[in-house]
C-alpha positions in Angstrom: -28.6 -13.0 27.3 -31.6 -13.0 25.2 -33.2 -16.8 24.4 -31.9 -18.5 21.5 -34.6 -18.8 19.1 -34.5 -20.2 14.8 -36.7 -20.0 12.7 -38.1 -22.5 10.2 -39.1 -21.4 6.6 -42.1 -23.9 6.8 -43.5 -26.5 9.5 -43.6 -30.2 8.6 -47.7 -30.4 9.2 -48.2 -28.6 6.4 -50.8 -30.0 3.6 -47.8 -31.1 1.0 -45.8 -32.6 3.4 -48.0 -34.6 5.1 -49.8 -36.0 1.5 -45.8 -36.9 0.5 -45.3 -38.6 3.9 -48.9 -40.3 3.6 -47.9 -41.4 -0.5 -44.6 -42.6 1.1 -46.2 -45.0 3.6 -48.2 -46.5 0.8 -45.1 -47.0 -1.6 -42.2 -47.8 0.4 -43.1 -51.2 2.6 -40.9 -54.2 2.3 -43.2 -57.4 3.5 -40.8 -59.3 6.6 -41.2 -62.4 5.0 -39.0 -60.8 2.3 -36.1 -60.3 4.4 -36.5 -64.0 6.1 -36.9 -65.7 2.5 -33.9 -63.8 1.4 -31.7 -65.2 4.2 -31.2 -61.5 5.0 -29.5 -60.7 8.7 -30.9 -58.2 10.0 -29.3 -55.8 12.1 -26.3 -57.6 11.4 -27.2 -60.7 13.7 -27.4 -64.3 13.1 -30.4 -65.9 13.8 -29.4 -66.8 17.3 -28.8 -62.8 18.4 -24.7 -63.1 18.2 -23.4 -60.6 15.5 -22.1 -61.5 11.9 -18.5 -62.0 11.7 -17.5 -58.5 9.7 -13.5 -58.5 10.7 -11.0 -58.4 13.4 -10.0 -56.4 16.3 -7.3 -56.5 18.9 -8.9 -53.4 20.6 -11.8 -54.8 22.8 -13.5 -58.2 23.5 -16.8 -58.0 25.1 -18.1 -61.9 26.3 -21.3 -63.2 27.7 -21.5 -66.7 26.7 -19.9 -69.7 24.9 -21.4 -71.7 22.3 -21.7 -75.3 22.5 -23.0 -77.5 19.8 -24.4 -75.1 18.6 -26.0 -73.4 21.7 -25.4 -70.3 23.4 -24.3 -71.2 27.2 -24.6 -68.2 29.4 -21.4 -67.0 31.4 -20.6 -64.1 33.5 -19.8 -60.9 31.5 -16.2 -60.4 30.9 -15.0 -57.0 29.5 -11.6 -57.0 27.9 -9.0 -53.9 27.2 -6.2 -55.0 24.8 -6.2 -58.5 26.8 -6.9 -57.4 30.1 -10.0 -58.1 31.7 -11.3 -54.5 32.7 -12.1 -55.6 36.5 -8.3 -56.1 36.7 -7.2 -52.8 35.2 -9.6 -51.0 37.5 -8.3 -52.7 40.6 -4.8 -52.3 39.8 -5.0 -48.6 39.5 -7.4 -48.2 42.0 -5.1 -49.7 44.6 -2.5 -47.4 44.1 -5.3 -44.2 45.1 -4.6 -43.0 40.8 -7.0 -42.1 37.7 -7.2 -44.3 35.5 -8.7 -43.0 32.3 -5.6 -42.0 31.0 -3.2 -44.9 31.5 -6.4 -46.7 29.6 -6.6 -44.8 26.6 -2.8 -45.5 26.6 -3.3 -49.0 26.6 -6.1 -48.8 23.8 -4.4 -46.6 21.3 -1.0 -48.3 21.6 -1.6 -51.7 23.0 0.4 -51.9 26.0 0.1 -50.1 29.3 2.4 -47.4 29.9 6.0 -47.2 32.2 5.4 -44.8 35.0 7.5 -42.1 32.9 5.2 -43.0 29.3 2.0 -42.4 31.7 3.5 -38.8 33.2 4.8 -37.5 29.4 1.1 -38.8 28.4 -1.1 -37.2 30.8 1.1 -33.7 29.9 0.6 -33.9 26.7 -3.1 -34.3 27.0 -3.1 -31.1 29.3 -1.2 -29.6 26.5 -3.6 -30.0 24.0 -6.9 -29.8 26.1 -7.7 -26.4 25.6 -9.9 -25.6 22.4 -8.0 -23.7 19.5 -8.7 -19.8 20.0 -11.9 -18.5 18.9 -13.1 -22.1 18.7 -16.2 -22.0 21.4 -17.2 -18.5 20.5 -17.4 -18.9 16.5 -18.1 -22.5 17.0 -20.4 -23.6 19.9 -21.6 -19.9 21.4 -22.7 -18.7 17.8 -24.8 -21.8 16.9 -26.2 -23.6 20.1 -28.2 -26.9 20.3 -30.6 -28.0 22.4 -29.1 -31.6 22.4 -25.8 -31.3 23.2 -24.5 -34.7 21.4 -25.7 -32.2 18.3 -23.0 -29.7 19.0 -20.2 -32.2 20.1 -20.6 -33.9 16.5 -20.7 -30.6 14.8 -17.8 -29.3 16.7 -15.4 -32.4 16.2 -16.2 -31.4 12.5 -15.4 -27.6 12.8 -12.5 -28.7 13.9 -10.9 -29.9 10.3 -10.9 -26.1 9.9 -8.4 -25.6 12.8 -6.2 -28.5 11.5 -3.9 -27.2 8.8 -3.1 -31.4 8.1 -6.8 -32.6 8.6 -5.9 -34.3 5.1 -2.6 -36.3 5.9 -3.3 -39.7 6.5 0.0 -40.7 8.3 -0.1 -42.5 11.3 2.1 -40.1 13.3 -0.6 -37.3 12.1 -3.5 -39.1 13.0 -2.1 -40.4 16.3 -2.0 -36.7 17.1 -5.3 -36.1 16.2 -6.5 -38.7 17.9 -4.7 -37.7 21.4 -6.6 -34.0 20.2 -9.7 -35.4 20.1 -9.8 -37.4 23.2 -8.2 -34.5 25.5 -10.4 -31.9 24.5 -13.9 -34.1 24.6 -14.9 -32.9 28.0 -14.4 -29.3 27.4 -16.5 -29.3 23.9 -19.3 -31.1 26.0 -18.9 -28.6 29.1 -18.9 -25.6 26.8 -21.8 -26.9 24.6 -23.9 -27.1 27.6 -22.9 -23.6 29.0 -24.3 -22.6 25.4 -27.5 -25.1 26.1 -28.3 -23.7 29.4 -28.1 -20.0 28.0 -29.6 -20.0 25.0 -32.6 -22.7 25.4 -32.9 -23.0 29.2 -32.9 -18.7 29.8 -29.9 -18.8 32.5 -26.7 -17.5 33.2 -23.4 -18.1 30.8 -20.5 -19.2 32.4 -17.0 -20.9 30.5 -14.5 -22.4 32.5 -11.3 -23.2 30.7 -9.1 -26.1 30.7 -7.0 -26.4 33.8 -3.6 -27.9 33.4 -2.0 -30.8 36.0 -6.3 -32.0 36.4 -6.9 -35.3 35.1 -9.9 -35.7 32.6 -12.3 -36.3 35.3 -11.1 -34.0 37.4 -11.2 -31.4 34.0 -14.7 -32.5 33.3 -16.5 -31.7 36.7 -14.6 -28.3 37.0 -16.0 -26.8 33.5 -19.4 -28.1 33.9 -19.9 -26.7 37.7 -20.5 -23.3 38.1 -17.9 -22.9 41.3 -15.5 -25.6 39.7 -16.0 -27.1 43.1 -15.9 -31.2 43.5 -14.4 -33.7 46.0 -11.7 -36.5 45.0 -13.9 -39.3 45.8 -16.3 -37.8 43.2 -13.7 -37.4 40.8 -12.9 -40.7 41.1 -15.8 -42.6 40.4 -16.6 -40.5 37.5 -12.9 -41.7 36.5 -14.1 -45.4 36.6 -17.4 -44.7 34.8 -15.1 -43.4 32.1 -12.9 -46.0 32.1 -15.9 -48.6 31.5 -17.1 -46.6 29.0 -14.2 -46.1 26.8 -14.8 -49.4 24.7 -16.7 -52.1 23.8 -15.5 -54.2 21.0 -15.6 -53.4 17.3 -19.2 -54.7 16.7 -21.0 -51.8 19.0 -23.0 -49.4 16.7 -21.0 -46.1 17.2 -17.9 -48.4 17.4 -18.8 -49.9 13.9 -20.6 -46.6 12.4 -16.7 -45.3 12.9 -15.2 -48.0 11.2 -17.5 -47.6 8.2 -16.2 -44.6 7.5 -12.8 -45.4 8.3 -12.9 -47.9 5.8 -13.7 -45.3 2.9 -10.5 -42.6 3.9 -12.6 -40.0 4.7 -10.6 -37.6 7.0 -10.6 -38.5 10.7 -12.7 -35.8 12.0 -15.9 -37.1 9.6 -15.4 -40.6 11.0 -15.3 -39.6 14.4 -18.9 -37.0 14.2 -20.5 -40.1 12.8 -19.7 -42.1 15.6 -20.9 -39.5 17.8 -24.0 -39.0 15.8 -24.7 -43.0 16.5 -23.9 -43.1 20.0 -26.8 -40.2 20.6 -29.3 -42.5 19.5 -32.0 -44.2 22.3 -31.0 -47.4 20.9 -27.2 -46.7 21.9 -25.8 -44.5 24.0 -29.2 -42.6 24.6 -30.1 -45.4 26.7 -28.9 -44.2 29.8 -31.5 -41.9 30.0 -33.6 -43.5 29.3 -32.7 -46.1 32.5 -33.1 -43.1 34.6 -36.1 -41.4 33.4 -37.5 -45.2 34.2 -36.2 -45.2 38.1 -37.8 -42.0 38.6 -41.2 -43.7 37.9 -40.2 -46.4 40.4 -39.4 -44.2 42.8 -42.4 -41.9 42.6 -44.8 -44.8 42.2 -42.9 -47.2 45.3 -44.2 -45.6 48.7 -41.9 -47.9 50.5 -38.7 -48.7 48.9 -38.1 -52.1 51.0 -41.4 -53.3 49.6 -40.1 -56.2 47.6 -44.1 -57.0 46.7 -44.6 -53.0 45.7 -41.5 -52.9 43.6 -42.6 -56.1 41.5 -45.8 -54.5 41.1 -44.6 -51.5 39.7 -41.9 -53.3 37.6 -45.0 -55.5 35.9 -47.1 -52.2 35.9 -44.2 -50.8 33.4 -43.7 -53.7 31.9 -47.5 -53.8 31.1 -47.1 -50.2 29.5 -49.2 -49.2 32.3 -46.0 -46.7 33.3 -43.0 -45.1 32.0 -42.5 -44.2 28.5 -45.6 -46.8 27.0 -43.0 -48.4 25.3 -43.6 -51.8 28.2 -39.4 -52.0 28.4 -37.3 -52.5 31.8 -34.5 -50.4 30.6 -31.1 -50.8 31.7 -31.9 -54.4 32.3 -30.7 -57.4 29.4 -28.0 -57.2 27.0 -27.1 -57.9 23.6 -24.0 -60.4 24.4 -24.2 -60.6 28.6 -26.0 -62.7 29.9 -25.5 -63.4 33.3 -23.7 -60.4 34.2 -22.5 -56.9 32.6 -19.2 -56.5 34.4 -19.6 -52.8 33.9 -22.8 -52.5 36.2 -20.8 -54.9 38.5 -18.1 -52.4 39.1 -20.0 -49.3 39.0 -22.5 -51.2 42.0 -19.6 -51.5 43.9 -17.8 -48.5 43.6 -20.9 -46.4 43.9 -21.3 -47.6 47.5 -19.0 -45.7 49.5 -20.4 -42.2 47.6 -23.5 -43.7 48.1 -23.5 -43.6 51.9 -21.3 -40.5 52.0 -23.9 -38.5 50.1 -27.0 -40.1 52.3 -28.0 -41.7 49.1 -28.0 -45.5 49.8 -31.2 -45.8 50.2 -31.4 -45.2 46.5 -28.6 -47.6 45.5 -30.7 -50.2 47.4 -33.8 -49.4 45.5 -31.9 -49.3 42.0 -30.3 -53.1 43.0 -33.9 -54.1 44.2 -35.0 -53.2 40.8 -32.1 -55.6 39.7 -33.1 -58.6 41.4 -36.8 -58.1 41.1 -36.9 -57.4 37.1 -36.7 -61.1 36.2 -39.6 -62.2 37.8 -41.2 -59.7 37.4 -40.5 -60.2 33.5 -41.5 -63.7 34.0 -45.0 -62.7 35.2 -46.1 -60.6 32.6 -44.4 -61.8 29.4 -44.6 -65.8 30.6 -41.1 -66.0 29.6 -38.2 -67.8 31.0 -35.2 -65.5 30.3 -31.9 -64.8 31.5 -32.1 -60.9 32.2 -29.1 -58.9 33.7 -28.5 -55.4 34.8 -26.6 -53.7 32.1 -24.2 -50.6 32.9 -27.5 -48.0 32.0 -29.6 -49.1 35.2 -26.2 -48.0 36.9 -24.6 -45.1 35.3 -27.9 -42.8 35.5 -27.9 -43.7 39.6 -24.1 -42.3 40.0 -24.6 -39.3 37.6 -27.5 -38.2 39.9 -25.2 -38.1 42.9 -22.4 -36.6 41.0 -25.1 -33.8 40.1 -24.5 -33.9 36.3 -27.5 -33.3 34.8 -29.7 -35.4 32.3 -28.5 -33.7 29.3 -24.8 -34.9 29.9 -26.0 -38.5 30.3 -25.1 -39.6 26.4 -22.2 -36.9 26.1 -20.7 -37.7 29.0 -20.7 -41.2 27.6 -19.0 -39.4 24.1 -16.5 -38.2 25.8 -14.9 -41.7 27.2 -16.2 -43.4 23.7 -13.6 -41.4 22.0 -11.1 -43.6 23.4 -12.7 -46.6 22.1 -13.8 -44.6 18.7 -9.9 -43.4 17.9 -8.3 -46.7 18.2 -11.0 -48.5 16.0 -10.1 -45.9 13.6 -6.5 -46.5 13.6 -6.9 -50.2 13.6 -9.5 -49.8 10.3 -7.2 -47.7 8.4 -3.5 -48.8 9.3 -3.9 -52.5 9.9 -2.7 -54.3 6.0 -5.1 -55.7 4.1 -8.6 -53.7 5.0 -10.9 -53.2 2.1 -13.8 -50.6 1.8 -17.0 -51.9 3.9 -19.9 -52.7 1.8 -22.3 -54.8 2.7 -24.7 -56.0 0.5 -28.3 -55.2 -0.1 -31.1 -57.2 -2.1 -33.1 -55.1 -4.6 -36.7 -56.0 -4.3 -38.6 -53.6 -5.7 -40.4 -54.6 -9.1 -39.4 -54.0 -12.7 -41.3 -51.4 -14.4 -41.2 -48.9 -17.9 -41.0 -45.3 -17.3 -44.4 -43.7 -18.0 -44.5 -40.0 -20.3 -45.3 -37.3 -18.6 -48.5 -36.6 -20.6 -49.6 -40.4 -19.5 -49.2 -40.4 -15.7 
């Protein structure tokens, strides 16, 4: 296989470009105060960090405080799945030795969990429609590869109106199948994107494995992406719970709302979904798992000995100082938007991870990671002089039990796609078939001056 390579008609350093990016700098600045004068919410928030009330969801709740006259009290992090708290869900199906991914997106598309025969008739018709329509990864991914592979999922979701001869029927009996389509066949358009990756851009060896029927998704996932298909139950299994704590997270999330945007507009189901995959890639989103991990490699190259307490702080403020890491002087994968005092996510994954942990001969690192847990508040405290609540959010976590799964860095974010769709088709559904749901427009306050268009001759 020869290296992919493209080829660019002209680079952006040239003279013209950068004199248009440099007149751009000069005439496009809006002044801060603007926005604060203008009573304009940024980001969507109020001024107190929770979000702006933009609609109604019976899909997912996501809870890290109360408010009390006026004042946001800090509670433990509560996740909740249709009305059931996700620690429950887990523990229920984890008890009886089962996956649980599917019986969850059950429960999110339709709202109720599933009889033992629903959950059976469910789970075969997902293995029916797992495998990609024919042609689909030769024309689709193999022909055009991307270096990022959240890229080629979004592009392929969209190639995939041209295999649906009803892409354009908004019924909900068309889109429910759609829906069931697109969450089934997730992890192979992520495994087979990142055969194409590997080939193309990293100079090694193609191999496609297809979808393999009576395998749950997890179980689907690790064989494609391994090149001897080859992984144990207990691995299976915790990559089962990551997905089922990563399958939603209330309507308000970024990719979660980006969908519902377009949702709102009936545009086909396919567009909606490739913009929510398009948000969830960014660092700000779902591209800060990473991120989490590309900041405990430091710690661990930097930490000589990992039961250091006083070394680990040191390090932490040395990051946190922009002294290490990325520059950017961030503890990633610790504080969140709405938790507080706990993201129940991390909780679960912590103690879940343990048992692969010490079966792998990793707990050494699963220490370090929840030494870097407890430490990164005083250590915050130290160098910003602030007193804040700080929690580990499910990134600090995740990127730990990827690394002993062996899925590389590059599946981080599309690994997280891939449960996401879940979470993406029922917000879709919701948006478009729930009465009363208008077009989303927000609005925006013009500030740019008044002025008479100039001739030509008198520029």
């Amino acid at each position: 296989m020869q290296e992919y390579s493209s080829v660019h008609s002209s680079e952006p350093s040239e003279p013209l470009v950068r004199s248009l990016c440099q007149e751009y700098r000069e005439l496009n600045h809006i002044h801060p105060e603007l926005y604060v004068n203008s009573g304009v919410k940024r980001g969507l928030r109020n001024a107190d960090g929770s979000g702006v009330m933009a609609g109604l969801t019976q899909i997912g709740s996501v809870q890290g405080y109360y408010m009390m006259d006026g004042e946001r009290i800090p509670s433990p992090g509560k996740l909740i799945y249709r009305g059931i708290d996700v620690e429950e869900l887990i523990r229920g199906f984890v008890s009886e030795g089962r996956f649980g991914f599917e019986e969850t997106a059950f429960l999110l598309l339709l709202g109720k969990l599933p009889t033992a025969e629903e959950l059976t008739q469910f789970q075969e018709l997902l293995g029916r429609m797992r495998p990609l329509p024919r042609m689909f990864t030769e024309d689709m991914i193999l022909k055009a590869p991307s270096d990022n592979v959240m890229n080629k999922i979004a592009r392929s979701v969209l190639a995939l109106y041209s295999y649906d001869d009803r892409a354009e029927e908004m019924t909900l009996e068309n889109e429910m199948r759609e829906a069931i389509a697109l969450i089934a066949r997730a992890p192979m358009i992520v495994a087979h994107a990142y055969a194409a990756k590997r080939c193309y851009f990293d100079g090694q060896s193609l191999y496609l494995h297809q979808a393999q029927p009576g395998m749950s998704t997890a179980e689907n996932f690790l064989y494609a992406v391994r090149q001897d298909n080859h992984f144990t139950d207990s691995e299976a299994k915790l990559l089962d719970l990551c997905l089922v704590l990563h399958a939603e997270h209330g309507g308000g999330n970024n990719s979660a709302f980006a969908c519902r945007v377009l949702s709102s507009s009936h545009t086909d189901f396919y567009s909606c979904i490739a913009g929510a995959v398009g948000s969830l890639k960014g660092a700000r989103h779902g591209g800060a798992n990473i991120r989490a991990k590309q900041m405990l490699d430091v710690v661990r190259s930097e930490v000589k000995d990992w039961k250091d307490d006083d070394e680990i702080r040191h390090v932490l403020g040395r990051i946190l100082n922009k002294e290490l890491g990325d520059g950017s002087g961030l503890l990633y994968g610790m504080g969140h938007a709405i938790y507080t005092m706990s993201d129940p996510r991390a909780v679960m994954l912590k103690q879940f991870a343990r048992t692969l942990a010490e079966e792998k001969g990793m707990a050494d690192g699963l220490d370090l990671v929840e030494s870097v847990e407890r430490l990164a508040p005083e250590a915050f405290r130290q160098v910003t002089g602030k007193d804040k609540l700080l929690c580990a959010n499910v990134d600090l976590y995740s990127g730990f039990v990827y690394q002993m799964l062996d899925i590389p860095e590059e599946l981080y974010t599309p690994l997280f796609a891939t449960a996401r769709m879940v979470g993406w088709c029922a917000h879709h559904l919701e948006e478009v078939y729930s009465p009363g749901n208008k077009i989303i427009r927000p609005a925006y306050k013009a500030v740019a001056p008044r002025r008479a268009f100039v001739p030509m001759a008198e520029r």
